[in-house]
Backbone as CSV, one residue per row, in Angstrom:
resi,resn,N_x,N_y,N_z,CA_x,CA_y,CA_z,C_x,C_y,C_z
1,UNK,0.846,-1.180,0.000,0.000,0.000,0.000,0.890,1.241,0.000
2,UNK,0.543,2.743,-0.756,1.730,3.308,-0.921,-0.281,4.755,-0.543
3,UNK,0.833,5.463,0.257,-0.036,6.838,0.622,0.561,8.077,0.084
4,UNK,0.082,8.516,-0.586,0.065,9.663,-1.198,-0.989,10.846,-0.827
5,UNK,-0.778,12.039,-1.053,-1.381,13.752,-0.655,-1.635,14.058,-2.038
6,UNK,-2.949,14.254,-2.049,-3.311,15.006,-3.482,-3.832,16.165,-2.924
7,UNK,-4.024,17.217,-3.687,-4.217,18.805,-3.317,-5.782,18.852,-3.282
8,UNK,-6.088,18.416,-4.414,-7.716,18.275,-4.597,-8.542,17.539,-3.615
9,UNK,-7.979,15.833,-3.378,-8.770,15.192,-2.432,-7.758,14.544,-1.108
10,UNK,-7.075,15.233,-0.694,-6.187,15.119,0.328,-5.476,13.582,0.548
11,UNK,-5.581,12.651,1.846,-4.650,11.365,1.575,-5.132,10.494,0.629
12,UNK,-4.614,10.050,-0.186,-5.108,8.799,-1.188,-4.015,7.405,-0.569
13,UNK,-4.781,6.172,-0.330,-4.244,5.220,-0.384,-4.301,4.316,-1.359
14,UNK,-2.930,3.822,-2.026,-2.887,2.828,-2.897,-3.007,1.801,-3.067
15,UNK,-3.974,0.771,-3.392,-3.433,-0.703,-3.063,-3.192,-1.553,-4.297
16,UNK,-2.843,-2.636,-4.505,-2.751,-3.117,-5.688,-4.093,-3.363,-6.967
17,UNK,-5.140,-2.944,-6.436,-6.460,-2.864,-6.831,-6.949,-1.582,-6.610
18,UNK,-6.778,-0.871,-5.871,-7.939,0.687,-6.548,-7.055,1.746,-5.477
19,UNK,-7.539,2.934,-6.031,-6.729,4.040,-5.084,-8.314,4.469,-4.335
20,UNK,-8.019,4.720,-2.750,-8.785,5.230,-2.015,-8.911,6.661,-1.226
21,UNK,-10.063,7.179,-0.679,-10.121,8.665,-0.618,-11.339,8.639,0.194
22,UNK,-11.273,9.388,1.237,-12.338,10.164,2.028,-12.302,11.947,1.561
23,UNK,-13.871,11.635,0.660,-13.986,13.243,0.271,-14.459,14.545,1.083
24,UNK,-14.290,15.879,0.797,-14.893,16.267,1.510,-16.100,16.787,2.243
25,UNK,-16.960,15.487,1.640,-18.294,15.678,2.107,-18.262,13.965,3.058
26,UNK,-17.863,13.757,2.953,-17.510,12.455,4.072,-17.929,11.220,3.505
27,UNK,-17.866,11.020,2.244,-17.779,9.564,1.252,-16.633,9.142,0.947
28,UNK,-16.620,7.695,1.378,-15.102,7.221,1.068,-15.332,6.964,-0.438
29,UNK,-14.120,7.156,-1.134,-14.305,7.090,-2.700,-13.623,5.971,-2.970
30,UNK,-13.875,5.125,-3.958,-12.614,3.990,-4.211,-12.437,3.999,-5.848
31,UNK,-11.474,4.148,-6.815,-11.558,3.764,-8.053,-10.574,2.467,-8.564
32,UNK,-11.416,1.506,-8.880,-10.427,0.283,-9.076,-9.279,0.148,-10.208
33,UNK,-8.380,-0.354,-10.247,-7.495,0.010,-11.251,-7.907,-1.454,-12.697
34,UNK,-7.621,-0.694,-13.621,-7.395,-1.975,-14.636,-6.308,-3.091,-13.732
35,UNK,-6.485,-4.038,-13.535,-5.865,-5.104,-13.211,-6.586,-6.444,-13.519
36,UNK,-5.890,-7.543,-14.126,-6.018,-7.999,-14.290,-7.697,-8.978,-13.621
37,UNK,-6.980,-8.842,-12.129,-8.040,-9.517,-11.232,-8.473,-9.449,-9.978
38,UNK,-9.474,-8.923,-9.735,-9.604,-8.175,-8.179,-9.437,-9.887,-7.215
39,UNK,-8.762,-9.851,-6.387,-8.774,-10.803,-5.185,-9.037,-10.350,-3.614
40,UNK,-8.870,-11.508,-3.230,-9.314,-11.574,-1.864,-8.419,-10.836,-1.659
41,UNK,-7.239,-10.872,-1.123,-5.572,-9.739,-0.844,-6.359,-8.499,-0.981
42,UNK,-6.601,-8.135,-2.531,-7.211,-6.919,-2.545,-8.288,-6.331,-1.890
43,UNK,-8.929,-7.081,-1.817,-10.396,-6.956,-1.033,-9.995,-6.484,0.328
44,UNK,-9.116,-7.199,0.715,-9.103,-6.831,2.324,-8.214,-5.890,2.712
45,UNK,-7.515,-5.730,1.895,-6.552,-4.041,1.345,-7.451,-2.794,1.566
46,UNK,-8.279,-3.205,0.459,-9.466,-2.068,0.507,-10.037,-1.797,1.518
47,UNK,-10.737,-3.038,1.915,-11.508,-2.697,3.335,-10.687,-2.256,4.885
48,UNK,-9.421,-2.674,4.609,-8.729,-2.159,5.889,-8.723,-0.395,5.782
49,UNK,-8.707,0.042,4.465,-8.816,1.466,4.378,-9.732,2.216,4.325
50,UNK,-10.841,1.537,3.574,-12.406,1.576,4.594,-12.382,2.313,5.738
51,UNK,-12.217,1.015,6.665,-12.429,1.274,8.111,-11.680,2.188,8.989
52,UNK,-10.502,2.376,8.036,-9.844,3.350,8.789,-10.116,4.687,8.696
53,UNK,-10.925,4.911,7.233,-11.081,6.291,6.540,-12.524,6.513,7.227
54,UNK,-13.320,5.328,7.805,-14.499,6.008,8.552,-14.653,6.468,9.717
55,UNK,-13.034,5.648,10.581,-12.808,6.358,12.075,-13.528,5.537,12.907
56,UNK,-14.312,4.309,12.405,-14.762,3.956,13.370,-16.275,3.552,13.247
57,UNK,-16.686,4.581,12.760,-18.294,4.534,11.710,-18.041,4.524,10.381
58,UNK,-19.438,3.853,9.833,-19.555,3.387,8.820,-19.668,5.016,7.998
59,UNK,-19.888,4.876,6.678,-19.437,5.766,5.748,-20.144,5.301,5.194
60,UNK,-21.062,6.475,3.272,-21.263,5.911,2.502,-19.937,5.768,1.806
61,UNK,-20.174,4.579,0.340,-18.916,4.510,-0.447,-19.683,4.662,-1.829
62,UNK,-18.728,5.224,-2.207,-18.898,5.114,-3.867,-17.629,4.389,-4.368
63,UNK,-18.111,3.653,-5.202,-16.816,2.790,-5.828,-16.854,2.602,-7.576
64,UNK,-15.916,3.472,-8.119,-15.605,3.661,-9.279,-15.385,1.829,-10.145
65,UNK,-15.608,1.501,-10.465,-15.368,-0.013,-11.342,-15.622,-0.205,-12.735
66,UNK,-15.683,0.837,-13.194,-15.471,1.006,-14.889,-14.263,0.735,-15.298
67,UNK,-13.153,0.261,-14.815,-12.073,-0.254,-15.360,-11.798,-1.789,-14.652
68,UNK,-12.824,-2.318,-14.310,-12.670,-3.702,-13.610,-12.630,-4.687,-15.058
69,UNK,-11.922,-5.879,-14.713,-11.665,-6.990,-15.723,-12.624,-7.791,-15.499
70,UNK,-11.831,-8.198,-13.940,-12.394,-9.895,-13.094,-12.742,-9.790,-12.002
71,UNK,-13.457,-10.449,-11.315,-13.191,-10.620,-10.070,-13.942,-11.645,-9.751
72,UNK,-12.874,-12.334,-8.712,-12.755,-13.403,-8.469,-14.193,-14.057,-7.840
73,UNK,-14.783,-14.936,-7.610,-15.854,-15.651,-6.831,-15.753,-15.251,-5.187
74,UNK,-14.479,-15.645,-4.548,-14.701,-15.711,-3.257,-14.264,-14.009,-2.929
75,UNK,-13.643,-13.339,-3.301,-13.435,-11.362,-3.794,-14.513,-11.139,-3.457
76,UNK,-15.834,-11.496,-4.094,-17.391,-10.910,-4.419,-17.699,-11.027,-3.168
77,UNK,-17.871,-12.406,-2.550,-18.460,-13.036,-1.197,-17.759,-12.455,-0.788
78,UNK,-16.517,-12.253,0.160,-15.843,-11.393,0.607,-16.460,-10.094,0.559
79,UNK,-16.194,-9.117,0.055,-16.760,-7.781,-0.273,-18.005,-7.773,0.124
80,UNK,-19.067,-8.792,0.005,-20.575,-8.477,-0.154,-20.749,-8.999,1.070
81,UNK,-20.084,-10.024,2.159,-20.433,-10.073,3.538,-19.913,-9.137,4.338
82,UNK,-19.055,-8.593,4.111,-17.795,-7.591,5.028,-18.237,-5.821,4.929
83,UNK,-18.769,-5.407,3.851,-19.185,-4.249,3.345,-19.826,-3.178,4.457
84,UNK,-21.168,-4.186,5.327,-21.643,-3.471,5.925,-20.686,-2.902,7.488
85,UNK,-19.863,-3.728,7.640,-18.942,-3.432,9.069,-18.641,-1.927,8.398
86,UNK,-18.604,-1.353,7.068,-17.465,-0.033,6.989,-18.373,0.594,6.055
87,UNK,-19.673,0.222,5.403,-20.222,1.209,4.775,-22.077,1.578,5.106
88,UNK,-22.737,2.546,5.423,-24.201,2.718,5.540,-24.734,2.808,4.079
89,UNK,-24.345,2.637,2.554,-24.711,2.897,1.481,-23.532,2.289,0.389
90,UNK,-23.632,1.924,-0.493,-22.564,1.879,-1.323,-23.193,2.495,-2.666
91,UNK,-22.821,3.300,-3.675,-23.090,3.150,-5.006,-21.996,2.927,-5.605
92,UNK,-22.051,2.240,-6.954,-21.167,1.285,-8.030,-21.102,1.859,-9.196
93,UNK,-20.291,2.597,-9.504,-20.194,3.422,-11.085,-19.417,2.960,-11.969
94,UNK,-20.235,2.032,-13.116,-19.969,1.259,-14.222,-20.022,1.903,-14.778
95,UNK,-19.134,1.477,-16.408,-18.993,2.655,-17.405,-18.120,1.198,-18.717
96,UNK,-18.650,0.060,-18.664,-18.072,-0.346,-19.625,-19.515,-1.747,-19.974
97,UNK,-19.163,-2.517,-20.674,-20.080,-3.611,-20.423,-19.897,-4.848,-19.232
98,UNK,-18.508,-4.852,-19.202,-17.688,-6.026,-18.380,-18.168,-5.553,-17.194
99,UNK,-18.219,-4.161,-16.437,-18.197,-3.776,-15.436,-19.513,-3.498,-14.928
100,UNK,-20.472,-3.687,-16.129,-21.895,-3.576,-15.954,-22.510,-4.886,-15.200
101,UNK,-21.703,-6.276,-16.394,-22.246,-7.512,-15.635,-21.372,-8.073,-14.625
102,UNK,-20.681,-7.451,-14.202,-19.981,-7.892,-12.907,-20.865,-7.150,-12.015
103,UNK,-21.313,-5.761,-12.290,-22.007,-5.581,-11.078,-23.387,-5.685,-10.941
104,UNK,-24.326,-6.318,-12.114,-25.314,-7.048,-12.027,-25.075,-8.294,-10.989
105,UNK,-23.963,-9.124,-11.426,-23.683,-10.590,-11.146,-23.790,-10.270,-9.443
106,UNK,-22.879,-9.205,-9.197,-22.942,-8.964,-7.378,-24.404,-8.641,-7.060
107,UNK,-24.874,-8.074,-7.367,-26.260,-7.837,-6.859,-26.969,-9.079,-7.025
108,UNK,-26.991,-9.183,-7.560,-27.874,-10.634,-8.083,-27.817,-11.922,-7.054
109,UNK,-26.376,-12.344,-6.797,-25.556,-13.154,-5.859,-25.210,-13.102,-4.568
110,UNK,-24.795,-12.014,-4.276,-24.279,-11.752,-3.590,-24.476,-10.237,-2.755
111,UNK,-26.001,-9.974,-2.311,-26.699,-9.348,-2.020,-26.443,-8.942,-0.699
112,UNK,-25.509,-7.067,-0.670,-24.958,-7.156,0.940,-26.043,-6.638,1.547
113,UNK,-26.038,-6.596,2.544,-26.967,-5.779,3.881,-27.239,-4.879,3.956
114,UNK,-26.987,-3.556,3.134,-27.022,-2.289,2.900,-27.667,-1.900,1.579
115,UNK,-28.198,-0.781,1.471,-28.391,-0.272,0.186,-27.373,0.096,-1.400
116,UNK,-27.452,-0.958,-2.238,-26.622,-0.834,-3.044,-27.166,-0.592,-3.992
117,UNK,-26.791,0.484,-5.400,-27.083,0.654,-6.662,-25.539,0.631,-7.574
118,UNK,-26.616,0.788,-8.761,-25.422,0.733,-9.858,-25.590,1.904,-10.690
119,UNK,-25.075,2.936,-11.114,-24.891,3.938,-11.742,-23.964,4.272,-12.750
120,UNK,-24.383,4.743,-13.687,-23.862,5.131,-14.929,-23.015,5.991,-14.960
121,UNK,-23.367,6.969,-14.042,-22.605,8.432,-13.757,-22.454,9.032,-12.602
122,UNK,-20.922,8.958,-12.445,-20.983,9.179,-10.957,-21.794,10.517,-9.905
123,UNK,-21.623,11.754,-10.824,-22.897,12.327,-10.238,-24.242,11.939,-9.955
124,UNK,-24.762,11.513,-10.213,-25.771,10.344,-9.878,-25.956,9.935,-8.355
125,UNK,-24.601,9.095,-8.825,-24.506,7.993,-7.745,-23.839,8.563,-6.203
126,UNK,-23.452,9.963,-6.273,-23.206,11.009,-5.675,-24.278,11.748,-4.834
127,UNK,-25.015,11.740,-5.596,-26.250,12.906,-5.479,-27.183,11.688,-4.415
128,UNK,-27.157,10.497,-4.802,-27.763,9.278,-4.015,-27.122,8.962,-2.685
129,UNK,-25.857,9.086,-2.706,-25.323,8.667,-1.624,-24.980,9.903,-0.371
130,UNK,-25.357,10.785,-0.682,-25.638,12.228,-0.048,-26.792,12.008,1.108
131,UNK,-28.073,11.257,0.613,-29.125,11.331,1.466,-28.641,10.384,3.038
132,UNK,-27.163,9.430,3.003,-26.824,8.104,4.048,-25.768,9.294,4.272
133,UNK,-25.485,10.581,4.179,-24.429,11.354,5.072,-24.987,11.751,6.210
134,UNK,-24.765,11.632,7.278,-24.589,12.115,8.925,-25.553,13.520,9.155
C-alpha cells in the first residue's frame, strides 16, 4: 500500500487494486485500477482502508469499477459479507459492459446488507449517496 497527498482530495491510499479517498463531504471514494483480477488480498486491502477512513463509523462509499476486468468468486463473497462493518450505502459506477455484468452478477448473488445501486454516472450515484451522510 503506498499513501500519497493530493491537493484536490487530500490522503489517497494505494493498493494493488484501486486508489482510495475520504472526500470532503464524508464519502469514502474507491476507483479500481485496470488489473487484471480483483482478489481476496485486494479486497481486504481495501476494506482495511475503509475502516480506517471512517474512524470507526460506517461511511457511505462510492466505488468507481469502470475499469474492472475480473473478479474473483470468493473477492465478491468477501466484499458483499464484510461491506456493511465499513459502509451505511454503497453506489457502483460502471462505465463499460464487463463492469456492468460484474455488477449485475454482485447484486444478483451476492446481495450485501445495505443499500446498493449501480450507476452510470458518478454524479448520480453522488447525489444518491448524499441522502446516508450524517
Amino acid at each position: 500500500m503506498m499513501v500519497r497527498e493530493d491537493k484536490k482530495s487530500g490522503t489517497r491510499y494505494e493498493t494493488g487494486g484501486s486508489s482510495i479517498w475520504l472526500d470532503e463531504e464524508g464519502i469514502i471514494r474507491a476507483a479500481v485500477k485496470p488489473v487484471p483480477e480483483i482478489t481476496v488480498e485486494s479486497i481486504k486491502q481495501d476494506m482495511a482502508i475503509y475502516k480506517k477512513l471512517g474512524g470507526g463509523s460506517p461511511r457511505p462509499v462510492l466505488a468507481n469499477i469502470s475499469h474492472i476486468v475480473k473478479v474473483g468468486r470468493d473477492a465478491r463473497h468477501l466484499a458483499a459479507t464484510q461491506i456493511p462493518q465499513f459502509a451505511t450505502a454503497a453506489a457502483v459506477v460502471i462505465g463499460s459492459p464487463v463492469s456492468r455484468v460484474i455488477g449485475n452478477f454482485f447484486l444478483g448473488l451476492n446481495r450485501p446488507e445495505i443499500p446498493l445501486r449501480l450507476f452510470d454516472e458518478e454524479e448520480a450515484a453522488l447525489a444518491w449517496l448524499r441522502s446516508f451522510l450524517d
